[in-house]
C-alpha positions in Angstrom: 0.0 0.0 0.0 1.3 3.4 -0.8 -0.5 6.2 0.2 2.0 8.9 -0.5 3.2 9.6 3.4 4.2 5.9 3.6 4.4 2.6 1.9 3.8 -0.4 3.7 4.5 -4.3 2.5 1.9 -6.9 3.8 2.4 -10.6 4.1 -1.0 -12.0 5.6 -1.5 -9.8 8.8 2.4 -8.9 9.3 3.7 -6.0 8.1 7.1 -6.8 5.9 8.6 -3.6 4.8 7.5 0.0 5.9 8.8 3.3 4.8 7.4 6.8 6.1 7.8 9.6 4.1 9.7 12.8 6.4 9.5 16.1 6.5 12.3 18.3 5.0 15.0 19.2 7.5 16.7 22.7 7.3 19.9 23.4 9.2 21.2 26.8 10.8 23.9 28.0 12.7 23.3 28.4 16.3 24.9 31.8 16.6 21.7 32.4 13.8 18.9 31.1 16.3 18.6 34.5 18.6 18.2 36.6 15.8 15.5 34.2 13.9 12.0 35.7 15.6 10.2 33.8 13.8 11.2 30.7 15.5 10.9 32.5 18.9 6.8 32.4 19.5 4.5 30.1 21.0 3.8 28.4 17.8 7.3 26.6 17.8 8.7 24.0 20.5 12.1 22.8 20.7 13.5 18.6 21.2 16.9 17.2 21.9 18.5 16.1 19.1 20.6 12.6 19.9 22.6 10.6 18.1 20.8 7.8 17.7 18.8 6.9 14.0 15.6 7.8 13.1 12.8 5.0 13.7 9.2 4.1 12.8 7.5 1.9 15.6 5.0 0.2 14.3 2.3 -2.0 17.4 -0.3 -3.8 16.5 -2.3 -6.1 19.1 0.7 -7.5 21.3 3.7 -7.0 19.0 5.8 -4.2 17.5 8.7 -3.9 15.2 11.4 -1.0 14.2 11.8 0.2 10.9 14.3 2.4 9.8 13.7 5.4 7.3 14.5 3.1 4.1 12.8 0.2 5.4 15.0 -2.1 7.5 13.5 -3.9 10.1 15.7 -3.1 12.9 13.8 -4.8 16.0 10.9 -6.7 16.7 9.3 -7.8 20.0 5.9 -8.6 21.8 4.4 -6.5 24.5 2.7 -7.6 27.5 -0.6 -6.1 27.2 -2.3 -8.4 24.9 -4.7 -6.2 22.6 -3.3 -2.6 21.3 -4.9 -0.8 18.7 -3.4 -0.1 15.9 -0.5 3.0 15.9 3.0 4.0 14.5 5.3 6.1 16.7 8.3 7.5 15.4 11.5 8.5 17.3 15.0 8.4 17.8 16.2 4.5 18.6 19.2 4.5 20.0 20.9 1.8 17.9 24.4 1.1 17.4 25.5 4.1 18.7 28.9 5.2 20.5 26.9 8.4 21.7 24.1 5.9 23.6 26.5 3.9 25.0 28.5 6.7 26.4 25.1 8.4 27.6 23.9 4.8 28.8 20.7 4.8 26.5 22.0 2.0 24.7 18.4 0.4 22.8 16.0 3.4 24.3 13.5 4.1 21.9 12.6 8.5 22.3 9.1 8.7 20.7 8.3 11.9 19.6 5.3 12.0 17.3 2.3 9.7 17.0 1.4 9.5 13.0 -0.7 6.7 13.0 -3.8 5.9 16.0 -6.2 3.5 16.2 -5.4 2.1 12.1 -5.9 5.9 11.3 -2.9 7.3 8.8 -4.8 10.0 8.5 -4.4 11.4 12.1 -0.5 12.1 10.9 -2.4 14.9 9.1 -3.5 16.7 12.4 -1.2 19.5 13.8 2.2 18.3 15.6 0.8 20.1 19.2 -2.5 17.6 19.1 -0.6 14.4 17.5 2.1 15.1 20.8 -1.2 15.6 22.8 -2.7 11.9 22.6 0.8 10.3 22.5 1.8 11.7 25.8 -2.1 10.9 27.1 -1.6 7.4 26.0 2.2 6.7 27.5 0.9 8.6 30.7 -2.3 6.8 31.2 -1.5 3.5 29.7 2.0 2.6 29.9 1.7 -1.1 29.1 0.7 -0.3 25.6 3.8 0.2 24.7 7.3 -1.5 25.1 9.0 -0.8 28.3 12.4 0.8 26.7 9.9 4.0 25.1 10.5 6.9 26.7 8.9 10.5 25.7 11.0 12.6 24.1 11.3 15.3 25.9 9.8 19.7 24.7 10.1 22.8 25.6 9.0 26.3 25.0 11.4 28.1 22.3 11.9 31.1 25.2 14.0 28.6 26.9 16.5 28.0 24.3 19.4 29.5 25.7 19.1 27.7 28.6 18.3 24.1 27.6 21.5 24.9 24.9 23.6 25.4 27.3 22.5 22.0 29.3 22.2 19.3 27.4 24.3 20.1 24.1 27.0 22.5 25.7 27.5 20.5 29.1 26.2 17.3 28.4 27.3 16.6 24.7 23.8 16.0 22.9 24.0 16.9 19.3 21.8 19.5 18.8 18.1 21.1 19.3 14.8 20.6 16.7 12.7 23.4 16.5 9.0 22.7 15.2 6.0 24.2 14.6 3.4 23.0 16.4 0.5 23.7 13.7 2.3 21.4 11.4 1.3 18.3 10.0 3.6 15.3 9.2 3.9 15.7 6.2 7.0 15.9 3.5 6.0 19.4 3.2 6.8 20.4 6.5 10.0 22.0 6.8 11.9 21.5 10.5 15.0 23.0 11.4 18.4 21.5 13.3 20.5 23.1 15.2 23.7 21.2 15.6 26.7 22.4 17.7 28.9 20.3 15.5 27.5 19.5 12.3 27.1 16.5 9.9 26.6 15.8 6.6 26.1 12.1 4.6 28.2 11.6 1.4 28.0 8.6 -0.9 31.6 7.3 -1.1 32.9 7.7 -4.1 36.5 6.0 -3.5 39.3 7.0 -1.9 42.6 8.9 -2.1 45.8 7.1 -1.2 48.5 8.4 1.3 50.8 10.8 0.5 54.4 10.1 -1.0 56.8 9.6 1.5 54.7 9.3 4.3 53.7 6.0 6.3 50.6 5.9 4.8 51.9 6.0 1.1 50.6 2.7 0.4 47.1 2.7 1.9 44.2 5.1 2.1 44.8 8.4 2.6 41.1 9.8 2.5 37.5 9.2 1.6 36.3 10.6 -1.2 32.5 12.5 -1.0 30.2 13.1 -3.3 26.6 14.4 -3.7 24.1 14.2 -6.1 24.3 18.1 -7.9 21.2 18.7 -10.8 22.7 20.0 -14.0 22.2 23.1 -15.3 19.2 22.1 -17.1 17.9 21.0 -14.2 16.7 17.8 -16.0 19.4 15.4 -14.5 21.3 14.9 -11.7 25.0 13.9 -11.1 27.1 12.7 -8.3 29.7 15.2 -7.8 33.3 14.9 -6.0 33.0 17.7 -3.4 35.0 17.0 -0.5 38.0 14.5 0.7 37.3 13.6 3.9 40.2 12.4 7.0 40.7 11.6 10.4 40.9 7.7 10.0 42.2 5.6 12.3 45.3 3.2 11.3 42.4 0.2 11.5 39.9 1.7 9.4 42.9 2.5 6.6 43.7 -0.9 6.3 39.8 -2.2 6.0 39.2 0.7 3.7 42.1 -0.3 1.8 41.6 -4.2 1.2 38.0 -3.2 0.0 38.0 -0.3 -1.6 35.2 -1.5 -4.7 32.9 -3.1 -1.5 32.5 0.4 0.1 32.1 2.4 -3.4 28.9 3.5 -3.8 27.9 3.2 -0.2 26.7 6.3 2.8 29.0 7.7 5.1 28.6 10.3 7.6 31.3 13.5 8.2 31.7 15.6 11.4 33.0 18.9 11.1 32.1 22.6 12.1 30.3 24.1 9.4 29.5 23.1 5.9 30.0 25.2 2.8 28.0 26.4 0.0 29.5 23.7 -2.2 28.9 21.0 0.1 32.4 20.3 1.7 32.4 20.6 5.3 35.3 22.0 7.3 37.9 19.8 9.0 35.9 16.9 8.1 36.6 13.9 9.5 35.1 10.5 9.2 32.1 9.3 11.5 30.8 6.1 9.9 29.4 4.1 7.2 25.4 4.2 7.1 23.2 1.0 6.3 19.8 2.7 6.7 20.8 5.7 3.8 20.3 5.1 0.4 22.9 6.8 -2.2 20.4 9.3 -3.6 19.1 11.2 -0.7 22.8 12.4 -0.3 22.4 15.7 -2.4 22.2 19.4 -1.9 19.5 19.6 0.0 21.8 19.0 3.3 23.4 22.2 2.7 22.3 24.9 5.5 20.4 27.5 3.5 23.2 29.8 6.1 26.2 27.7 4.4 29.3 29.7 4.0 30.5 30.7 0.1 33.9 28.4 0.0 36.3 30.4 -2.7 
């Protein structure tokens, strides 16, 4: 079934495969957040932003599973209360992460939107503030309904940005905030933005550089090579262009990427860095890790802050 906002894959009563279409994500600068008023009223909340990967729970009677944004079953389980209606909960599953296990959230689901009640999809179209309303009812009223490692994510009031900033990604080393409207639907239209106090962008990997002459890594991998998908000039067509060479790997990771260089062509990696330039690059970029829940052809220029720095 395909309904535009997701598609989900049925075998008998079991759901196979489910993909849920997302809203677009905007990124900007948080020296840029006190001057953007707009984002500063009572029709905009703020979330943590983890470093976990975004995840589509999907419970039906007593069992739920995971899915990932392209589709990947990630978990699946049975829940103690017997009968649950029908729902989908999406969040951030903190799966294979360095930053859970340092944070000791290791395989905490943080649900923050409700897109599906009852066998309704259409109850994703409602805004954000009354979809947030009747999730937080339900986990507050009837816990059981839900596994026991979902947790609501937690909001706040956009007045107390400075504050919560300061907290939790200053002090304690989460990645960023989300700002949202709460009027909004979910729906690709939407637009949300992330602020990130370190940023990060995905590139498909489009080989690699070897090590400089002369030095000790002369005969291995020197550096990743990035690409995004860029749309011609005739804006028919799009092309994966080389825009950055990416660093900072570990003697281990040279010597895998090395022995299987045409295995990781063609496959999603993630870059940290401080800011990311007009053309893509990012600055000081350094390797995070391969993604397996990314395809290829979401990494284009839409990652690009619309704030992004002209790079000479």
């Amino acid at each position: 079934m395909d309904y535009g906002r997701y598609t989900q894959l049925m075998m008998g009563t079991k759901v196979r495969k489910m993909i849920i279409n997302r809203p677009k994500f905007k990124e900007i600068k948080r020296e840029h957040i006190t001057d953007a008023s707009a984002y500063m009223d009572g029709e905009y909340v703020i979330e943590p932003k983890m470093d976990g990967i975004w995840g589509a729970m999907h419970i039906k009677d007593n069992k739920y599973q995971i899915w990932s944004r392209t589709g990947q079953l990630k978990q699946e389980g049975e829940i103690p209360k017997p009968i649950n209606p029908p729902m989908c909960i999406l969040g951030e599953f903190m799966f294979g992460s360095n930053w859970a296990k340092k944070h000791d959230k290791v395989g905490q689901f943080f649900a923050f939107d409700l897109v599906m009640w009852d066998g309704d999809w259409d109850f994703s179209e409602k805004p954000l503030k009354e979809r947030r309303d009747v999730l937080q009812a339900l986990m507050d009223s009837l816990p059981a309904m839900f596994p026991d490692f979902v947790e609501l994510n937690q909001q706040w009031d956009t007045f107390q940005i400075n504050g919560i900033w300061e907290n939790l990604v200053e002090k304690e080393g989460y990645e960023g905030l989300m700002i949202k409207n709460v009027n909004d639907p979910y729906a690709i239209e939407t637009e949300w933005i992330k602020v990130k106090y370190r940023t990060d962008i995905d590139y498909v990997c489009m080989g690699f550089s070897d090590g400089g002459e002369g030095t000790k890594y002369e005969d291995t991998v020197g550096s990743i090579i990035g690409g995004l998908y860029k749309y011609t000039d005739d804006d028919r067509e799009r092309e994966l262009i080389d825009v950055c060479h990416v660093g900072g790997l570990t003697v281990a990771q040279r010597d895998l990427f090395n022995k299987n260089r045409d295995y990781f062509k063609g496959k999603v990696f993630t870059a940290k860095g401080f800011n990311i330039f007009d053309s893509g690059a990012i600055r000081h970029g350094k390797f995070k890790s391969f993604r397996t829940d990314k395809e290829a052809y979401d990494c284009d220029m839409s990652q690009v802050p619309s704030d992004a720095e002209y790079m000479p």
